[in-house]
C-alpha angles and dihedrals in degrees: 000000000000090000089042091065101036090054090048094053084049085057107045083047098060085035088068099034091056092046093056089047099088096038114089125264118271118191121227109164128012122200131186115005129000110281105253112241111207110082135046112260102241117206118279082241098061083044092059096042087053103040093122098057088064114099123236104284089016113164110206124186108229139177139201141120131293109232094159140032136180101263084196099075102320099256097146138024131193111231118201139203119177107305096338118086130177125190111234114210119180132254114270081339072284083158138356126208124246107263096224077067097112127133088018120134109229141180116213118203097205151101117283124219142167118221142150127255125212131235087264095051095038085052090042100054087035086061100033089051076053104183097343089073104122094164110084097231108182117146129336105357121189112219156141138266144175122198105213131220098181123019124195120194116200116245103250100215 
């Protein structure tokens, strides 16, 4: 019975994601700088697959959804798009997002990078995300990350 409800809440959740993924971004909460106007926000996933083509320095505008976020003191989130995730740590720890900020489409003014954890950090965040971890994170992960200078939450209603 137990399973039964918890894949019912799964689908009414994707149910309600997908329906709100057509529908056009509405901010609700900024944190860090000002979003930059100028320029469209790509998906997390376009941005990955074209990680090479950014200069050096490069700041890129990208959107997906939260799925996780520190519960220590929210001073990272993993933003996910399909099957490709990044975690999104904050400029200078500048800022930090509320970690009740889950589900949420958001848009993440920052430059993008790939790099390797080790076994420690991979153990830290895995601790720090506490039973809301939904990454396997065992060992060395590759994995990417983009450190934000601006963040915008969608506004959930």
């Amino acid at each position: 019975m137990r399973k039964v409800h918890h894949l019912l809440l799964g689908l009414a959740a994707a149910i309600a994601f997908s329906a709100s993924a057509d529908q056009a971004f509405r901010v609700d909460q900024s944190f860090g700088a000002t979003m930059p106007q100028a320029g469209e926000a790509i998906s997390l996933k376009q941005a990955i697959a074209n990680i090479d083509s950014y200069a050096d320095g490069e700041m890129i505008k990208v959107q997906g959804e939260v799925t996780e976020v520190c519960q220590a003191k929210g001073c990272w989130m993993i933003l996910v798009d399909g099957d490709s995730y990044a975690r999104i740590t904050f400029e200078d720890y500048g800022f930090f997002v509320p970690i009740e900020t889950s589900m949420q489409r958001t848009v993440v003014y920052g430059l993008l990078s790939e790099h390797t954890l080790s076994g420690a950090q991979a153990e830290h965040y895995a601790q720090d995300a506490g039973a809301k971890s939904t990454l396997e994170l065992e060992g060395e992960v590759k994995e990417y990350s983009l450190v934000a200078r601006a963040v915008q939450l969608e506004n959930k209603s």
